[in-house]
N, C-alpha and C positions, 0 to 999 in steps of 0.2 A: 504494500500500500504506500503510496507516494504521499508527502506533505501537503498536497495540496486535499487531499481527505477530510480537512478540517478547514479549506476556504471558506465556506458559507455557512459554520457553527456561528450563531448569536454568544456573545458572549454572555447573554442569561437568559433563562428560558424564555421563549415566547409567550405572551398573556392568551386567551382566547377573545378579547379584543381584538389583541393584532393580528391571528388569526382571521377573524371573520370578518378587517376589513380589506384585509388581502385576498382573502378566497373572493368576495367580491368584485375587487379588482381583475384578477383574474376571467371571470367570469365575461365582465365587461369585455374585455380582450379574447376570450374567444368568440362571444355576439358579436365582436366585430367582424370580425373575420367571416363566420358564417354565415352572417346576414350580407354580409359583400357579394357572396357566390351565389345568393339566389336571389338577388336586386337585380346584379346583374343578367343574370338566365332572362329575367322578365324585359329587360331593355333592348337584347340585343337586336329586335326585329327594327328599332325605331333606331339604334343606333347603325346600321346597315344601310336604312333609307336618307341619313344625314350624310355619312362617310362613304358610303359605298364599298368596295371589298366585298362580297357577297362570297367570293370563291375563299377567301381567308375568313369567315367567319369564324369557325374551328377553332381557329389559332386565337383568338381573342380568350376561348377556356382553357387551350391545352400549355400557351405560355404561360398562364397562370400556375396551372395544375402541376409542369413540368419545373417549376422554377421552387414552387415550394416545398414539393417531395427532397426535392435532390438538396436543398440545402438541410432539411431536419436533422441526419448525424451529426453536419457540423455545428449548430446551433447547440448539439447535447454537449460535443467535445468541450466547443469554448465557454460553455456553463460550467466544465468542469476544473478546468482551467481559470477562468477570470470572472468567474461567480455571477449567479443567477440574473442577479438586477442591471448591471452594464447588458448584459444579451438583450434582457425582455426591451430594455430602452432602445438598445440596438434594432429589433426585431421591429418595433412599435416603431420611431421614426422612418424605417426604411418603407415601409406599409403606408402611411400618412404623405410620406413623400411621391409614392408612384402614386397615391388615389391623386392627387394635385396634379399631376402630370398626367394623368387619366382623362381626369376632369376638360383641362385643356388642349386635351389631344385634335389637330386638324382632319388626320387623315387615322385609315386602317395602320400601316404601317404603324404611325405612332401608337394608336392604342396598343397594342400586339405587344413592342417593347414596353411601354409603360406598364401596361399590366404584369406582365415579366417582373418589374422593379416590386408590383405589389406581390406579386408570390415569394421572389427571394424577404419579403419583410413575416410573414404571414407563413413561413415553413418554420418559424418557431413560434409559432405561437400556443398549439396544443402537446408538442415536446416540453417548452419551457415553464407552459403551468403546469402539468404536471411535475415535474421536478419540483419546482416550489412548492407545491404542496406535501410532495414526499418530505421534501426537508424540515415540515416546519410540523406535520402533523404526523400522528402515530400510526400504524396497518390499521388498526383495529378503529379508530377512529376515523382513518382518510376511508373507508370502503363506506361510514355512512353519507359522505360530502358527495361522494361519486353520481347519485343521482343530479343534484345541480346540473355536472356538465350535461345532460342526456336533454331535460329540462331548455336549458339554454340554446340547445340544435333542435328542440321542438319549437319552440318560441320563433326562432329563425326561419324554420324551415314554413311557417304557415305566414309572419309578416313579412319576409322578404318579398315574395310573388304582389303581395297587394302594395305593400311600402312601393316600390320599384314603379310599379303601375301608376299609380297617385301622380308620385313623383313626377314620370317623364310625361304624364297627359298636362300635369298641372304647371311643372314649369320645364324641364327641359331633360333628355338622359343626363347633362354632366354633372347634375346634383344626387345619381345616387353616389357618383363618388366623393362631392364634397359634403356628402351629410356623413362620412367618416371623422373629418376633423374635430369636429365637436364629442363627439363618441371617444375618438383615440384620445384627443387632450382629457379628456376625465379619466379616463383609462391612465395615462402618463400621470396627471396628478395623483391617482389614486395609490399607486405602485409607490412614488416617488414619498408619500406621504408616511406609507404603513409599510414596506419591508425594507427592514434594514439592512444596511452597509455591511458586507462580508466582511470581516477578516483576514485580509491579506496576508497568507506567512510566506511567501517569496512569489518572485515572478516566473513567468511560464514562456515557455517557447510556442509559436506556432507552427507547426509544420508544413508550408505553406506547400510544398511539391507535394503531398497526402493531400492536402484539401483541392489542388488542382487536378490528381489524379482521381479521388473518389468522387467531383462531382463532376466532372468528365464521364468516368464509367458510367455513371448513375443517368446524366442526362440522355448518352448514345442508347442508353439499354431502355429507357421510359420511351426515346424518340421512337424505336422498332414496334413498340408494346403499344403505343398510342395512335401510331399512323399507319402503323403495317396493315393494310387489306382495307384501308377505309382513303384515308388520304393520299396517298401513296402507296402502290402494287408490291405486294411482299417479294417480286423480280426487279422492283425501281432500283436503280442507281444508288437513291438514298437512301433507303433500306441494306444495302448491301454495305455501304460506307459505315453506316451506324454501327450496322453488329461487328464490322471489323474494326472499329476505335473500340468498340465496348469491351470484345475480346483484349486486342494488344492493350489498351489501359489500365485492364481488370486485372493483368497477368502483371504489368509492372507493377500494378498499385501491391499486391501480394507479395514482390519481393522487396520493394520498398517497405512494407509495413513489419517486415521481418528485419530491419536494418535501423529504420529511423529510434532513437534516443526517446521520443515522446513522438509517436505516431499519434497522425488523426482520430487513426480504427483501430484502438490496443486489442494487439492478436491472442493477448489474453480474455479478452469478455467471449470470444467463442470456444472458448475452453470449460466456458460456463454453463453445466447440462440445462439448467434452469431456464438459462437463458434463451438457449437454442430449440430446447423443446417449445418454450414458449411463443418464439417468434415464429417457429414452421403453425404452431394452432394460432396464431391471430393473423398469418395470411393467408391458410387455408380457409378458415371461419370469412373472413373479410371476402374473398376469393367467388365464395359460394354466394354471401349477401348482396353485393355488389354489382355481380353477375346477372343476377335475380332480380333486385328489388328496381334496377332501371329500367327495367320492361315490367312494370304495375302501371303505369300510363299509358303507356302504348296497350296495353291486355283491355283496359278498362274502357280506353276511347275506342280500338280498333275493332276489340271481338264483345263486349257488353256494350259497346255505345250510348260510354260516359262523353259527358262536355269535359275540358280540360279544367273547368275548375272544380270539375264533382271529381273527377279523378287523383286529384291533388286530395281531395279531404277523405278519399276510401284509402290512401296509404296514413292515414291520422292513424289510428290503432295499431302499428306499428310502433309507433314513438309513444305511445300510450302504456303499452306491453313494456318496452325499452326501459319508463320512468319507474312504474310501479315495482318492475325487478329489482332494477339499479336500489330502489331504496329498499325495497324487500332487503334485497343483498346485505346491505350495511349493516342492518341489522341484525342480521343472524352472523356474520365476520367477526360484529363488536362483543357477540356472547360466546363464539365457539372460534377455533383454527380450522373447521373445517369448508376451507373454501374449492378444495381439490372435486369433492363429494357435490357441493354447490352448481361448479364449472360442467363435471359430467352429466349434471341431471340438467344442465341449459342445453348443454351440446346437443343430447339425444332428445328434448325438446324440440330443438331445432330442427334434428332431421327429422324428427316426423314430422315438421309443420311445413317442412321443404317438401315431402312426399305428398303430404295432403294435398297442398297447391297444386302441387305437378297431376295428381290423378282429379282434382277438383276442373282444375284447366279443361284436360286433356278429354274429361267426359263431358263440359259441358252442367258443371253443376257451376249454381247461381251467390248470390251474396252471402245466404245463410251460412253456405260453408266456406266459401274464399273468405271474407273479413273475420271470425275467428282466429280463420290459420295463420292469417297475417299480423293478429293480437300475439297468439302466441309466440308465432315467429321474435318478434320482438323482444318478447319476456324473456326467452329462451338464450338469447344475445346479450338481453342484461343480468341474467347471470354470470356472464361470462370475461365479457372484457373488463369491467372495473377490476376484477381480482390480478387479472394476468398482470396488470400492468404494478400493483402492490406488491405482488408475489418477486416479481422481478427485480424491483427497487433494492426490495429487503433481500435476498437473495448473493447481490453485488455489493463490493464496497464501496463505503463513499464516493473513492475517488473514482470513480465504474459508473455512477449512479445516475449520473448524468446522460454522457453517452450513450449507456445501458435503454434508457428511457427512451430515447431519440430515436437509438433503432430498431426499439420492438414501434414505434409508432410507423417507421420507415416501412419496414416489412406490413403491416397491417395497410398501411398505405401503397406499396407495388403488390400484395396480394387484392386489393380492391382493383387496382388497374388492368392486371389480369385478370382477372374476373369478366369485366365488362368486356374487355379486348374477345378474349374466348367466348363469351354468349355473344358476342355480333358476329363473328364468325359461324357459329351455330343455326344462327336466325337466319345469314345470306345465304348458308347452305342449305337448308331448308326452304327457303323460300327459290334458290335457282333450281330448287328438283322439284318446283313444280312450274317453273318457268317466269318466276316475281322477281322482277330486281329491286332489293333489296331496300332500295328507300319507296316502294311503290306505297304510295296511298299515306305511307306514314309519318303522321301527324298533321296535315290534311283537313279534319274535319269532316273526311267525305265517310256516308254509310256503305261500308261493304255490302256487295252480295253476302249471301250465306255462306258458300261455295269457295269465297277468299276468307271470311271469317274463320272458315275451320282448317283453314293451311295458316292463318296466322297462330290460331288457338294450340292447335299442335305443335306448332314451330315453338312456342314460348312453352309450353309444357313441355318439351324435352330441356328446356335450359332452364327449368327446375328441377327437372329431373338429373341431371349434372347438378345443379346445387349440391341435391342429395347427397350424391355422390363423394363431393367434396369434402359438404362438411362430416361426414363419415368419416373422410380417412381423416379429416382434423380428431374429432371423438376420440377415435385408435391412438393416434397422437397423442393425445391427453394422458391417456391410460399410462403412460410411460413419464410425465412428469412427475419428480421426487417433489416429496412430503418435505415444505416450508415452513417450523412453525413460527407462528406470528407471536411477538409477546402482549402480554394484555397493553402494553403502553411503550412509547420508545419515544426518551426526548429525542431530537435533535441539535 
């Protein structure tokens, strides 16, 4: 364990004051962030018909998306390194500055980059609370806080679409991005107000060849995973460019990381079973949800012929299932260690609410039994992720704990990428064996024959049915994570 294991010890305990106006804060900073991703979704049509770009549309999500994955390790590393509160400020100015730049953008091109500048700010920002919260709050008491964040991405996920809307009818798109500043400066003051100054016991090196070679591999390897078979032909040129940076970088960054003094990617946290089990079940888990829960819109408009905003509020009961676990969860963590037992009875939850969907789908049954499965689904999910990520914390040492964090978020995050990558693929193949190209009809507004209904209906019932599958061999995976126990209380 290296000295820097005690960077971000208070030198006296924390009050539950300063606790609860940090987790607060906190909070705030992650609604910022996810209420940006789905303001946005809502504007892009009206920002298209301003700027034009129509064929770069894509690119207005995936430089976002791309920019904030591939930095999350690093945001854990240099938490671990130069302590919590310089990142999260880091993190938070960089986000506030691309929305300003967003905000002003003339053209597509700029938006594209500018957005880019808001994801490298906003890829720490569900790493870096967490970490704060590991540090300041105990296992047994952070797994009741857990529900908040779940909470906070419900809240998001239902004002975003109408906030966004409002906005751009009533004064213009570049106000959903400057209604972040107001948001982030509270956010900024609030951090700045209630957690304290680390403790510096010496200075840290950065390894800047590690950081230029891990977000290198990480961007080539998302560009194949995000554009392959959609944006570009998995035969294109730059497809073929990508995976061979991704390869040649992935392979230096590997012997680099066995050489560097203070590597980016300490090749000891993979030596950690905890850790590894953990991260193959939160991007298996993620893999399968992700996969799945992107086509409940498309299912609901295409083959029930919902309107797009009834179809937005039939995926509610997922994030419903999601809260009532999450706190479920905390509760039974705060009285017992056994969160292992917890985790398994979410998992197998889960797959059977991924198989009900898929046979619900696939025959043709109605709301009665798809919105259930889709409660449960959710419940079954909120068993499971709040512990992994406690589980892991405690698991690794201080000075791990950071990093550690970072990239089981990492992993959860390129298993959701994947996910979706492989059910689109799923969907075109299915849809070109019966002769559909693959964007036909979809999202449109228009009612199918019946006749196309039931090759769409089938088509999405097999990519739950792979869900299934998925998160199955996540389950299996489980069964092999070692027993963590948690102590009734653990200062920081």
């Amino acid at each position: 364990m290296t000295q820097n294991a005690q960077l971000d010890t208070p030198a006296v305990p924390v009050t539950e004051r300063e606790i609860r106006a940090v987790y607060f804060a906190l909070m705030a900073v992650l609604g910022l962030g996810a209420l940006d991703q789905s303001i946005v979704a809502t504007a892009l049509p009206r920002i298209v018909g301003d700027l034009g770009g129509m064929a770069h549309l894509s690119w207005v999500v995936t430089a976002y998306v791309l920019a904030s994955t591939a930095t999350m390790p690093l945001y854990g590393k240099l938490a671990d390194q130069y302590g919590r509160r310089p990142m999260i400020f880091t993190a938070l100015a960089t986000f506030l500055v691309g929305s300003v730049l967003c905000g002003l953008a003339q053209d597509m091109t700029q938006l594209i980059v500018f957005r880019a500048i808001q994801g490298l700010g906003s890829g720490g920002f569900m790493p870096l609370a967490q970490i704060i919260i590991g540090d300041l709050v105990p296992p047994q008491e952070r797994a009741k806080r857990q529900g908040s964040i779940a909470i906070v991405f419900a809240i998001t996920s239902i004002l975003g679409p109408v906030l966004g809307g409002v906005m751009t009818d009533l004064l213009s798109w570049h106000w959903i991005f400057f209604i972040n500043l107001p948001v982030g400066a509270f956010a900024f003051w609030s951090i700045a107000r209630s957690l304290r100054k680390p403790v510096r016991t010496h200075a840290q090196r950065i390894d800047y060849l590690g950081s230029v070679l891990l977000t290198g591999t990480i961007v080539s390897l998302l560009l194949v995973l995000a554009l392959g078979g959609t944006e570009w032909p998995w035969d294109a040129p730059q497809i073929k460019v990508c995976a061979a940076l991704a390869v040649v970088l992935g392979t230096w960054l590997v012997f680099h990381l066995r050489r560097a003094a203070e590597p980016v990617l300490p090749p000891d946290l993979f030596a950690n079973r905890v850790f590894n089990i953990a991260s193959l079940v939160m991007a298996l888990t993620f893999m399968g949800l992700m996969g799945a829960s992107v086509f409940f819109p498309l299912f609901f408009q295409l083959v029930m012929n919902s309107s797009p905003a009834h179809s937005g509020m039939l995926t509610v009961p997922m994030m419903v299932g999601m809260i009532i676990a999450s706190t479920l969860n905390g509760r039974v963590l705060a009285k017992s260690n056994k969160y292992k037992q917890v985790q398994i009875g979410g998992l197998v939850v889960a797959v059977l609410s991924f198989g009900l969907l898929a046979w619900g789908m696939d025959s043709g049954q109605g709301y009665p039994v798809i919105e259930p499965a889709i409660f449960m689904l959710g419940a079954g999910l909120g068993l499971v992720m709040p512990n992994m990520t406690i589980v892991v914390q405690y698991a690794l040492p201080p000075a791990r704990r950071g990093v550690g964090t970072a990239m089981l978020t990492f992993f959860r995050s390129l298993g959701g990428l994947l996910g979706v990558t492989g059910s689109g693929a799923i969907l075109a193949h299915q849809l070109h064996a019966h002769g559909i190209a693959a964007a036909a009809s979809a999202g449109t507004g228009v009612t199918l024959d019946p006749a196309m209904q039931a090759v769409y209906r089938h088509a999405i019932a097999n990519i739950f049915g792979a869900g299934t599958v998925i998160v199955l061999v996540g389950l299996v995976a489980l069964l092999f994570l070692p027993e963590v126990k948690l102590p009734p209380s653990e200062k920081k």
